[in-house]
LOTORZA-350746 format. One record per atom (N, C-alpha, C, O, CB): residue in three letters; x negated, y negated, z negated. Coordinates in pm, whole numbers, padded with zeros to 5 digits, always signed. Atoms other than C-alpha are relative to their C-alpha. Last residue first. Glycine has a CB too. Layout:
<pts>
ALAXYZ/...
</pts>
This chain:
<pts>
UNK-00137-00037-00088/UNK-00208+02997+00505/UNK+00001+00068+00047/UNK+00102+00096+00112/UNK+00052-00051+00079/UNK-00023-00059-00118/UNK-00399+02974+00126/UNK+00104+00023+00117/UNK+00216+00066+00090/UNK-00019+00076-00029/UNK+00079-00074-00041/UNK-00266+02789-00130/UNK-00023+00047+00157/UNK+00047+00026+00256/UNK+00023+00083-00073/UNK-00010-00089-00147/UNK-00239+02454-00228/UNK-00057+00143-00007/UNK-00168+00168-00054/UNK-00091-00074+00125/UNK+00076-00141-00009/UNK-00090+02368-00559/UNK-00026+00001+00137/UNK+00070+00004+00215/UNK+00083+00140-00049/UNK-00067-00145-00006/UNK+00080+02016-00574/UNK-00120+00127+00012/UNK-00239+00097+00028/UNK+00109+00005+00146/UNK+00060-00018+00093/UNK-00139+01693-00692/UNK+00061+00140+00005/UNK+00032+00220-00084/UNK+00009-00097-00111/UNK+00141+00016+00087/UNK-00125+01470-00398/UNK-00056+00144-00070/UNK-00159+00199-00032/UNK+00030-00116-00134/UNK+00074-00018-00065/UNK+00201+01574-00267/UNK-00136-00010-00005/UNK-00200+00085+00040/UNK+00034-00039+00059/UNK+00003-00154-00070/UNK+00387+01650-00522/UNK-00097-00006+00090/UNK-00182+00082+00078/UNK+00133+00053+00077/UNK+00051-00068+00114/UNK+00284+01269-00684/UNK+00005+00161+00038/UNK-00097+00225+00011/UNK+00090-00041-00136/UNK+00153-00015-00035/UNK+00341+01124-00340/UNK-00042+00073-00163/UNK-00154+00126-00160/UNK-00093-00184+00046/UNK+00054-00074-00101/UNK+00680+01277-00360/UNK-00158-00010-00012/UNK-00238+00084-00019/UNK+00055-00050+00136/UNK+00003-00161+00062/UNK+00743+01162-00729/UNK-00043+00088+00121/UNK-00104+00193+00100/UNK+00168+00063-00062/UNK+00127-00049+00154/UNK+00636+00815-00682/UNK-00019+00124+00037/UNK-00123+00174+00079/UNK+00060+00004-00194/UNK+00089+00002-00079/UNK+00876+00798-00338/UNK-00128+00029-00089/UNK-00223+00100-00057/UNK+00007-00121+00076/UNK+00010-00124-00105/UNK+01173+00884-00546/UNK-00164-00004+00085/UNK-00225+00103+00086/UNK+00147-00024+00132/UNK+00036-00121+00077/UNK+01051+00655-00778/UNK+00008+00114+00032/UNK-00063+00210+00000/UNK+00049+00011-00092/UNK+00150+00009+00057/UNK+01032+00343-00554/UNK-00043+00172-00103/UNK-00149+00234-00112/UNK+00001-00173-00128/UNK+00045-00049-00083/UNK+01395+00424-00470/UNK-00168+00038-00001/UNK-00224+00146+00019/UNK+00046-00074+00086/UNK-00038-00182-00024/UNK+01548+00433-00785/UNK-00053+00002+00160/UNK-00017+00109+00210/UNK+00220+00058-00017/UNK+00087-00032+00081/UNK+01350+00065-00795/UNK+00028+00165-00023/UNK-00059+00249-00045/UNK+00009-00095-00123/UNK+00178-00008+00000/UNK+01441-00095-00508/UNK-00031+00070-00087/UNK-00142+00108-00052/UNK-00088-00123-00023/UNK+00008-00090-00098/UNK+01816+00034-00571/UNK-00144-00002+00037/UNK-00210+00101+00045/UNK+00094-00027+00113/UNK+00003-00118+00052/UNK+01793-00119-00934/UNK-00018+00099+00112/UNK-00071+00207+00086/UNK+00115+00020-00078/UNK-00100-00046+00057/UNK+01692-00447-00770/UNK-00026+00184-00043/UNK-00123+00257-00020/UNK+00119-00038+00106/UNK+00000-00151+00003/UNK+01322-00562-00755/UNK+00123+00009-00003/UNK+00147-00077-00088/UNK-00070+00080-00108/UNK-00036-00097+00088/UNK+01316-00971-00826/UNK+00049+00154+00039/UNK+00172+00158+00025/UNK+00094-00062-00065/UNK-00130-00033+00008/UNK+01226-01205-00575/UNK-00053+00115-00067/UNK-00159+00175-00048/UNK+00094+00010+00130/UNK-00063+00075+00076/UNK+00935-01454-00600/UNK+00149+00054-00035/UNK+00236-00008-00096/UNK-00005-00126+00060/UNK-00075+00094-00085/UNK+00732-01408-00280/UNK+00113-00034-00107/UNK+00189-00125-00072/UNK+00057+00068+00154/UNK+00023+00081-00108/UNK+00410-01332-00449/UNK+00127-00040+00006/UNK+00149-00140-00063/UNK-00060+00055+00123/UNK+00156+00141+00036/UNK+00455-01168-00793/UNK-00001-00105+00089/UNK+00017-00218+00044/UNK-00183+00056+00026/UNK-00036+00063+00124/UNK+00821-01011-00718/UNK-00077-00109-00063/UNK-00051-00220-00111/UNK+00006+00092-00088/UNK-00105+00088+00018/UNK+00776-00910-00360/UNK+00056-00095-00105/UNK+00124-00196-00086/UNK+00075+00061+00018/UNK+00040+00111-00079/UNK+00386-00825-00422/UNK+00177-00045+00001/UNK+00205-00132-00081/UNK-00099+00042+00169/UNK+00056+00087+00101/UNK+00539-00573-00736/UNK-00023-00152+00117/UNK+00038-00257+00092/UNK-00168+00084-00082/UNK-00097+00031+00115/UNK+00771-00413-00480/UNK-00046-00078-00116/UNK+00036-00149-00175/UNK+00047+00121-00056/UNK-00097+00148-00093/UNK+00520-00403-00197/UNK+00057-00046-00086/UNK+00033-00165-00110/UNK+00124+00021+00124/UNK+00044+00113-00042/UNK+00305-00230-00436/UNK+00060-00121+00056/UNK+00060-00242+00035/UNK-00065+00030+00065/UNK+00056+00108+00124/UNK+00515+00010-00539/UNK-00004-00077-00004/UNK+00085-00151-00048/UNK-00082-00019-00045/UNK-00128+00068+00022/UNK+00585+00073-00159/UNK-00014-00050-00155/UNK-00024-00170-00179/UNK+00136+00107+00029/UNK-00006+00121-00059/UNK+00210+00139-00100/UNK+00177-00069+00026/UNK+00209-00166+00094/UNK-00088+00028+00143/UNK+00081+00129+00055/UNK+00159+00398-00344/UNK+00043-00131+00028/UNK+00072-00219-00053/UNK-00133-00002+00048/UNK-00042+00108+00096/UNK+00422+00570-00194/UNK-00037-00090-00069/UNK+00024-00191-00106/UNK+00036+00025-00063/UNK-00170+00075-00011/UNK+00264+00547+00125/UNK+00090-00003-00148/UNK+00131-00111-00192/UNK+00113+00113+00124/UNK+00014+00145-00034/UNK-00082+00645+00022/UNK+00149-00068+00005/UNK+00207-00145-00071/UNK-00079-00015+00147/UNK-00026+00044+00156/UNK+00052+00987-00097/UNK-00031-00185+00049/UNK+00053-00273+00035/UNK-00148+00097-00151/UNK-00132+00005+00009/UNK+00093+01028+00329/UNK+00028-00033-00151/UNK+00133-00092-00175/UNK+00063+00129+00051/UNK-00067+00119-00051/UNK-00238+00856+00392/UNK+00142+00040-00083/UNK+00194-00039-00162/UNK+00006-00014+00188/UNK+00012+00129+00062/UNK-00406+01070+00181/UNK+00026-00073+00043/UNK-00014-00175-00014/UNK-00079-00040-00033/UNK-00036-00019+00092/UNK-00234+01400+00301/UNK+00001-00154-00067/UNK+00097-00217-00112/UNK-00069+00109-00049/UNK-00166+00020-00019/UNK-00299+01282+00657/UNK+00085+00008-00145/UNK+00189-00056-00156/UNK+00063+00134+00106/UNK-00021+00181-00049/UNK-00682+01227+00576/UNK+00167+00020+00022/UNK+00228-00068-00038/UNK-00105-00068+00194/UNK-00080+00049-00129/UNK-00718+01577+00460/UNK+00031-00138+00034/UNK+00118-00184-00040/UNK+00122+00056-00001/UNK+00097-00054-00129/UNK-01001+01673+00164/UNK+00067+00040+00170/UNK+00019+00113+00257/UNK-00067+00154-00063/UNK-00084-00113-00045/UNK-00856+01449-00058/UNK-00065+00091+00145/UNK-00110+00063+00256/UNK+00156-00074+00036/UNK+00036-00087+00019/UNK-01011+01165-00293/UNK+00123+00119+00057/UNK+00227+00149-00001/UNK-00045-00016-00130/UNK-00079-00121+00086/UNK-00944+00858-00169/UNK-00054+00140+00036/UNK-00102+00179+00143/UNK+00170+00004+00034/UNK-00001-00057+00142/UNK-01178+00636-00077/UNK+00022+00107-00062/UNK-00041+00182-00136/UNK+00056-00044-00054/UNK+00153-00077+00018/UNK-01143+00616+00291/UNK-00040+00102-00180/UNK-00057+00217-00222/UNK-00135-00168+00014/UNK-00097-00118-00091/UNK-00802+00424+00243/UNK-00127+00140-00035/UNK-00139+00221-00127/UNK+00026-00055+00238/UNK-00042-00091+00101/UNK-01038+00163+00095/UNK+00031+00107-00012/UNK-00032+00185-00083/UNK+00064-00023-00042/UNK+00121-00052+00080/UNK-01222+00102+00397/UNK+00031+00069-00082/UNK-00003+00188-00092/UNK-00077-00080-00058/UNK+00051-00104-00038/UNK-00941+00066+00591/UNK-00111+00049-00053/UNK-00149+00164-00030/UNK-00012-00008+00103/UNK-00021-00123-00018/UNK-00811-00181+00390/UNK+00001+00150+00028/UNK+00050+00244-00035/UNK+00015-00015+00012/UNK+00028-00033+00082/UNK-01095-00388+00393/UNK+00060+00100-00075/UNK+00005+00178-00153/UNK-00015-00076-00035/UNK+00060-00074+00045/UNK-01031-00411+00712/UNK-00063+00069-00113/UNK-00126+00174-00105/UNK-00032-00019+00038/UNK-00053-00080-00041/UNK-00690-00546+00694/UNK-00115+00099-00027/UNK-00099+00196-00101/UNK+00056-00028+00120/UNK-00092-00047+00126/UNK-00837-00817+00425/UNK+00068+00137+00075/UNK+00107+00216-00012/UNK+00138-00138-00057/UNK+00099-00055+00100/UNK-01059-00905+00683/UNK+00065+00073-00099/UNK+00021+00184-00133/UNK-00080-00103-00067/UNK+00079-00088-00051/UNK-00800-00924+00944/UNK-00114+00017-00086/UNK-00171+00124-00059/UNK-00032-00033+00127/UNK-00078-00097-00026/UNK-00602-01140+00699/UNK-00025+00101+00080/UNK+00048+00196+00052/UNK+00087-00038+00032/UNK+00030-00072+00123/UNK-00869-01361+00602/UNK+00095+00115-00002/UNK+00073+00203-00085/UNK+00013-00089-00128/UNK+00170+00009+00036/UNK-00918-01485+00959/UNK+00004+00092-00129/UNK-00061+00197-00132/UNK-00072-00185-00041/UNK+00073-00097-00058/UNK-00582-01493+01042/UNK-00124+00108-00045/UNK-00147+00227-00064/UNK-00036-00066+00083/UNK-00015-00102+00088/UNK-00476-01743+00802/UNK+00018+00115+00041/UNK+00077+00196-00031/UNK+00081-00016-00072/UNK+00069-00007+00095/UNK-00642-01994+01029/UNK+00006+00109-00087/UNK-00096+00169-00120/UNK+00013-00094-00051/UNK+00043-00081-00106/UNK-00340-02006+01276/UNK-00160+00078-00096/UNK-00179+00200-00093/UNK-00031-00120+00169/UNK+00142+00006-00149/UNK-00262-02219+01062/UNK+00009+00110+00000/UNK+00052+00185-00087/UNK-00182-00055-00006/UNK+00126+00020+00100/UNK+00107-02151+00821/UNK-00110-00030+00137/UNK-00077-00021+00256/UNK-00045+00168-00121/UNK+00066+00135-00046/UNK+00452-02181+01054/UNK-00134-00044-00049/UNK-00173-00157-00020/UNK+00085-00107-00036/UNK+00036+00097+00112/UNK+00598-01952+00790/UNK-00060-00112+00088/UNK-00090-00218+00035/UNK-00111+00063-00123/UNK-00081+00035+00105/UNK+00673-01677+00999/UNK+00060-00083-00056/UNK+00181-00086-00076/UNK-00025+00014-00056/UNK-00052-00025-00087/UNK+00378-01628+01258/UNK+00171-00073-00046/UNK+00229-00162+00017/UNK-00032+00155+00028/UNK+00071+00060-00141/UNK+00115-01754+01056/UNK+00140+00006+00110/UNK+00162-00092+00181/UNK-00160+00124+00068/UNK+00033+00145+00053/UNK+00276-01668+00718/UNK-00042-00076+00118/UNK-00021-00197+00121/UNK-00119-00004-00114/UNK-00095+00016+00026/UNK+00332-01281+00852/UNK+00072-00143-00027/UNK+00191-00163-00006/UNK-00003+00072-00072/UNK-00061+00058-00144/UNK+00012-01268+00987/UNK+00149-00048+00029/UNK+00193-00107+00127/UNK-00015+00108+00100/UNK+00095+00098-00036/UNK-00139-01319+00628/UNK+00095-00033+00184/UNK+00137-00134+00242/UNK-00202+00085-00007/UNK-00038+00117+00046/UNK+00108-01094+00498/UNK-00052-00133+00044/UNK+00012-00237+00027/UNK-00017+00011-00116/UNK-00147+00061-00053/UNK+00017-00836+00694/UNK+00069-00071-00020/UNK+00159-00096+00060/UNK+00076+00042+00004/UNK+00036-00012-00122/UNK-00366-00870+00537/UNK+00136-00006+00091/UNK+00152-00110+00155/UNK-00085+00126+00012/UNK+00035+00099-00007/UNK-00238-00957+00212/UNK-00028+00007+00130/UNK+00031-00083+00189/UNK-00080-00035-00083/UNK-00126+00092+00020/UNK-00032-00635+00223/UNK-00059-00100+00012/UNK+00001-00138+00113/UNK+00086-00001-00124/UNK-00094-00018-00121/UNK-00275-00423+00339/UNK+00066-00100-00002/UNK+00073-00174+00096/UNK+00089+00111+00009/UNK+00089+00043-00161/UNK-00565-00530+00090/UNK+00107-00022+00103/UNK+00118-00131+00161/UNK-00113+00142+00075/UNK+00049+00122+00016/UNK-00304-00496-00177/UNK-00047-00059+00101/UNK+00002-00148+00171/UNK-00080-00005-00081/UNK-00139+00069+00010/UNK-00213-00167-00076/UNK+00015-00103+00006/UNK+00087-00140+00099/UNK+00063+00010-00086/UNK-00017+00030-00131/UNK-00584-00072-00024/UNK+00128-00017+00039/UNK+00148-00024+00160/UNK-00055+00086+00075/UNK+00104+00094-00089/UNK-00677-00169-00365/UNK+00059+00001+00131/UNK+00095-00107+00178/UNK-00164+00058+00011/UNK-00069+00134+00041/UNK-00393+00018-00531/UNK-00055-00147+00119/UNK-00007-00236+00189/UNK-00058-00032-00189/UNK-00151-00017-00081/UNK-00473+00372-00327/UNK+00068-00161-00046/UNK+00158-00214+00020/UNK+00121+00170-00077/UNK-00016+00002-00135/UNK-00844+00326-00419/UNK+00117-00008+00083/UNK+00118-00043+00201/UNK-00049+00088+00032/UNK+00022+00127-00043/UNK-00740+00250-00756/UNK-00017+00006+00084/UNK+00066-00067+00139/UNK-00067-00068-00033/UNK-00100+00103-00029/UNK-00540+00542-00752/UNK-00046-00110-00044/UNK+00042-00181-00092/UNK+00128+00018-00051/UNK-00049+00034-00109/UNK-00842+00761-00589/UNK+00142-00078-00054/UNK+00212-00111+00042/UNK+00011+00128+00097/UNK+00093+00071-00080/UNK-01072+00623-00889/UNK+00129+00002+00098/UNK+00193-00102+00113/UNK-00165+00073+00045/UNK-00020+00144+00013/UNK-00829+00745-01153/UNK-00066-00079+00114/UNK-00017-00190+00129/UNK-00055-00047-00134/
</pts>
């Protein structure tokens, strides 16, 4: 449970953080919403860290579905649009990888 809050957290983080430059650049927002958006990036990277795996490429690569989820809830919470059925048979394909990948058997190479 820890590394998928660590994997929620730094989704979040991410997304506010690209979102932030996204609004600046985008959206015409200050220049201002920088500031919390490079914090919010690093705080990403912190999270990331978290996770429990004893390869950093592994935990990036489950990271990623994590981090479509996410997008998919932030599109709906934040910007106000609704998931279609293809967002969402896709989202699950990507579940089920980072779920193999995470939690598959390793053995020996």
């Amino acid at each position: 449970m820890p590394t998928l809050a660590a994997y929620i957290g730094a989704a979040l983080a991410e997304i506010a953080g690209c979102f932030a430059f996204w609004a600046w650049l985008r959206l015409d927002k200050s220049i201002w919403w920088l500031a919390p958006g490079i914090a919010s990036l690093a705080l990403f990277a912190y999270l990331l860290t978290l996770a429990d795996s004893a390869a950093a490429g592994r935990a990036y690569a489950t990271y990623g579905g994590i981090y479509i989820a996410v997008s998919l809830v932030w599109l709906w919470t934040v910007e106000g649009v609704r998931p279609d059925r293809w967002d969402l048979i896709g989202v699950s394909f990507c579940l089920l990888g980072a779920g193999i990948i995470i939690a598959g058997p390793r053995a020996p190479i």
